[in-house]
C-alpha positions in Angstrom: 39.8 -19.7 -48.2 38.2 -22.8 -48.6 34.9 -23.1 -50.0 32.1 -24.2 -48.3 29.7 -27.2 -49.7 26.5 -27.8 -49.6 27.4 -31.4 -48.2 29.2 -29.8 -45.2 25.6 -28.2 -43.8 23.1 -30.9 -44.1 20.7 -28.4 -42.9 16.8 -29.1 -43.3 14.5 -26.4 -45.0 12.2 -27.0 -42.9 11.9 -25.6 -39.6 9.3 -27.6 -38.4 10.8 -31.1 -39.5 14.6 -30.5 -38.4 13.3 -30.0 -34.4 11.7 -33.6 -35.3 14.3 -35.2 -37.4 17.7 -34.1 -36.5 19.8 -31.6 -34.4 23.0 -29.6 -36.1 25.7 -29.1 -33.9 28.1 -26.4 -35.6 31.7 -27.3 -34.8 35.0 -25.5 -36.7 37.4 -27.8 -39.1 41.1 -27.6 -38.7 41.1 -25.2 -41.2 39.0 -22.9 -39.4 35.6 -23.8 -42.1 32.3 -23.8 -39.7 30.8 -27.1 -40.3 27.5 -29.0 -38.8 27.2 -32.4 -37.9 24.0 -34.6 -38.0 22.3 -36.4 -35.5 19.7 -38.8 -36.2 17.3 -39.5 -33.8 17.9 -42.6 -33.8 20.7 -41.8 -31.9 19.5 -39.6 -29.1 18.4 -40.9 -26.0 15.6 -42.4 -25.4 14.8 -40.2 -22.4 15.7 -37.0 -24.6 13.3 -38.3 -27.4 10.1 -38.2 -24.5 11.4 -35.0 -23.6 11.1 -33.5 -27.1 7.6 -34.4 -27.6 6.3 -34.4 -24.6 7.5 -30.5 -24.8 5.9 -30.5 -28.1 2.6 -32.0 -26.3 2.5 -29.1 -24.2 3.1 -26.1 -26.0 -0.1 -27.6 -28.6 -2.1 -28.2 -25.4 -4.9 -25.2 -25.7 -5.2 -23.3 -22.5 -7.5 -24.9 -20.0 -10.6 -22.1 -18.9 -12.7 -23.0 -15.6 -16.4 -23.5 -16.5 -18.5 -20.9 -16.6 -21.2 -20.4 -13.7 -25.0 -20.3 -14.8 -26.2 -17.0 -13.9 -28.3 -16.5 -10.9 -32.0 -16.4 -10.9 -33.5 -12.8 -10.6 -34.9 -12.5 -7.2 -36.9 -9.6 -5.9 -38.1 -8.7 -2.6 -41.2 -6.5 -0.8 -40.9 -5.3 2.9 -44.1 -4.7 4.6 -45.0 -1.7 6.7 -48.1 -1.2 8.7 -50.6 1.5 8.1 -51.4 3.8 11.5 -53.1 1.7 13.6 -52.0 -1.6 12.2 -49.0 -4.0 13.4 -49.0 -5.8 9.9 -45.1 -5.9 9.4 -43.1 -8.7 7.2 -41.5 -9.6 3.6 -42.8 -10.9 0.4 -39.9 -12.4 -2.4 -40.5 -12.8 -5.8 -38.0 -15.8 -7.4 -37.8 -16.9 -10.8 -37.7 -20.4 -11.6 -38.0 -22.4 -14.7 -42.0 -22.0 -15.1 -42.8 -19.2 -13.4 -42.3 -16.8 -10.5 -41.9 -18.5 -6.8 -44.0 -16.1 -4.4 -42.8 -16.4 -0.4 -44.7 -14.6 2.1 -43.9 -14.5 5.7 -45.9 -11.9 7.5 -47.0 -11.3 10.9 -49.6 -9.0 13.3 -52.6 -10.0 11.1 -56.1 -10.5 12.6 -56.1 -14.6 11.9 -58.2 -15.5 9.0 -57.7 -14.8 5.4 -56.5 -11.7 3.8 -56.1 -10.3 0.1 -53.2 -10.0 -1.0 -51.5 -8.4 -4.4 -49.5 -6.3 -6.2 -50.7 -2.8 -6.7 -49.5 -0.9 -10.0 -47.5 1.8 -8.8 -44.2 1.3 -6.2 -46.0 4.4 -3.9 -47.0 3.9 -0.3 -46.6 7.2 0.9 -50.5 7.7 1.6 -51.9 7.6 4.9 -54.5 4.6 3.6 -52.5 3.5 0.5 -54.1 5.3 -2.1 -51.5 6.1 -3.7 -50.2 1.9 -5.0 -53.2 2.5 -7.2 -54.8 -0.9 -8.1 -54.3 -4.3 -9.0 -51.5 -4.5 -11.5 -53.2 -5.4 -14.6 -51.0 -4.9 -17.6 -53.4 -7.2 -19.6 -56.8 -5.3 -18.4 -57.9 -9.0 -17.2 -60.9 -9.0 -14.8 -60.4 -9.8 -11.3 -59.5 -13.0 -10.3 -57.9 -16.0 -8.5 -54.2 -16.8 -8.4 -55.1 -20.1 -10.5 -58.1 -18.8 -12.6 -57.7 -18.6 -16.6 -58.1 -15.0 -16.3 -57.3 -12.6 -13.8 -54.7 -10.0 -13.0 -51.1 -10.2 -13.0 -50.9 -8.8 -9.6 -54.3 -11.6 -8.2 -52.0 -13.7 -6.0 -55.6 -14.4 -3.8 -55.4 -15.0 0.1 -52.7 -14.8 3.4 -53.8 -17.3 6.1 -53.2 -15.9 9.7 -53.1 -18.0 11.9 -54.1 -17.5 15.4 -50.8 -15.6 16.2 -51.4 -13.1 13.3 -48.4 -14.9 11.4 -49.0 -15.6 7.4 -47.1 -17.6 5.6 -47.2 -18.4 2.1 -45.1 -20.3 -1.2 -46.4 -20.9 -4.4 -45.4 -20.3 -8.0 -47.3 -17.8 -10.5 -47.1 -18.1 -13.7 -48.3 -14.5 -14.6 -46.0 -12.4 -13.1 -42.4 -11.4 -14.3 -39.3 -10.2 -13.2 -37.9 -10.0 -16.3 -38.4 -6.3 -18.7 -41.7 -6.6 -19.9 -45.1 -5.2 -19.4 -45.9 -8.4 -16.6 -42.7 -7.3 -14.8 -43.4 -6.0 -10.9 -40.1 -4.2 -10.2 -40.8 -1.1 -9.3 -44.7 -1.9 -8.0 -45.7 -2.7 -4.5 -47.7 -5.5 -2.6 -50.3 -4.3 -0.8 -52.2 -6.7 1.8 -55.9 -5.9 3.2 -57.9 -6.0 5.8 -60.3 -8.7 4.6 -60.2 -11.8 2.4 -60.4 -11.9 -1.4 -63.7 -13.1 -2.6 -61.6 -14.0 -6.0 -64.9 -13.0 -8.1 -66.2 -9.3 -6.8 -65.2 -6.6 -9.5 -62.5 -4.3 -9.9 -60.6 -5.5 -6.4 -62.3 -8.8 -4.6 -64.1 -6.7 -2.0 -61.2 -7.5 0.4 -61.4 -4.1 2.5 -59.3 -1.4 3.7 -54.9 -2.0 2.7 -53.0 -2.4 6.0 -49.3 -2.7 4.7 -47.5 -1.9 2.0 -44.1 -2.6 0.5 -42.4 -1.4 -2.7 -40.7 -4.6 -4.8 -37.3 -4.0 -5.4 -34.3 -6.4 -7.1 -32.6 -8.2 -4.5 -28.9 -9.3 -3.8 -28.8 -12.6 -5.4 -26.8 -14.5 -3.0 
């Protein structure tokens, strides 16, 4: 049997650089000796060329992901529910925003004037007159104050406007209260509104009268 040379293979060491530089095509002699023949790639088509490196081009091409989506602002919500002999019904959401808190109030059967309005430390409304929300929220034992003032409770958010309908509403961004897990957070807590306005100075609760509704602050659906 004849032996077969080196010469006869041609064959790169190199993986990587024969797909590049040549193809082998293994053929059989007349004397039965497999054999390989060279082809340059010079003399491929042109069209077979594109197709080898554009395949290349694609297999090196790293996996396209779709972007990401920012996650939703927190968002919590209040519903209101009249005391007996009160028709003070309606919802209060709590929305974070990039520097602060966005309070929305839309409430109706209110006497028209002002009323106080704020959240009360503990998420309980199950007492006949309310009693049982406990205060203001005050995490930081601030004294009393206005939604604006340099001191004042997280849970101040000052006045409701009726108007001469009974119907409240109300926007505005704090920049004490939280939503996220700390001690300014008022998940769990309730919003308790009264009977009269908010003097915004009068200590421990701004002399603003009997509560009328309550609503216990829960996490909403983000939609």
């Amino acid at each position: 049997m004849r032996t077969r040379r080196r010469s006869d293979y041609c064959l790169r060491q190199d993986g990587a650089g024969s797909a590049l530089n040549s193809l082998n095509k293994p053929r059989l002699d007349s004397s039965g000796v497999t054999k390989y023949d060279v082809y340059n790639m010079s003399s491929l088509p042109s069209s077979l060329i594109a197709l080898l490196f554009s395949s290349i081009a694609v297999a090196s091409t790293p996996a396209q992901t779709p972007n990401s989506k920012s996650p939703a602002p927190l968002k919590a919500m209040a519903e209101l529910h009249p005391t007996a002999g009160n028709k003070v019904s309606g919802t209060v959401t709590f929305t974070e925003e990039a520097d602060g808190v966005r309070v929305q109030a839309n409430i109706t059967g209110l006497i028209p004037g002002e009323h106080g309005f704020h959240v009360h430390e503990f998420g309980d409304c199950s007492a006949p007159d309310l009693a049982s929300a406990g205060g203001h929220f005050n995490p930081t034992n601030k004294p009393h104050g206005g939604p604006d003032a340099a001191e004042r409770h997280v849970g101040d958010m000052g006045n409701l406007q009726a108007d001469a309908s009974g119907t409240a509403k109300l926007s505005y961004v704090d920049h004490e209260i939280s939503l996220s897990n700390d001690e300014r957070s008022v998940i769990g807590r309730s919003v308790v509104v009264h009977a009269k306005a908010d003097d915004l100075k009068s200590q421990p609760a701004g002399d603003s009268g009997a509560r009328v509704a309550c609503g216990i602050i829960g996490i909403a659906k983000n939609q």
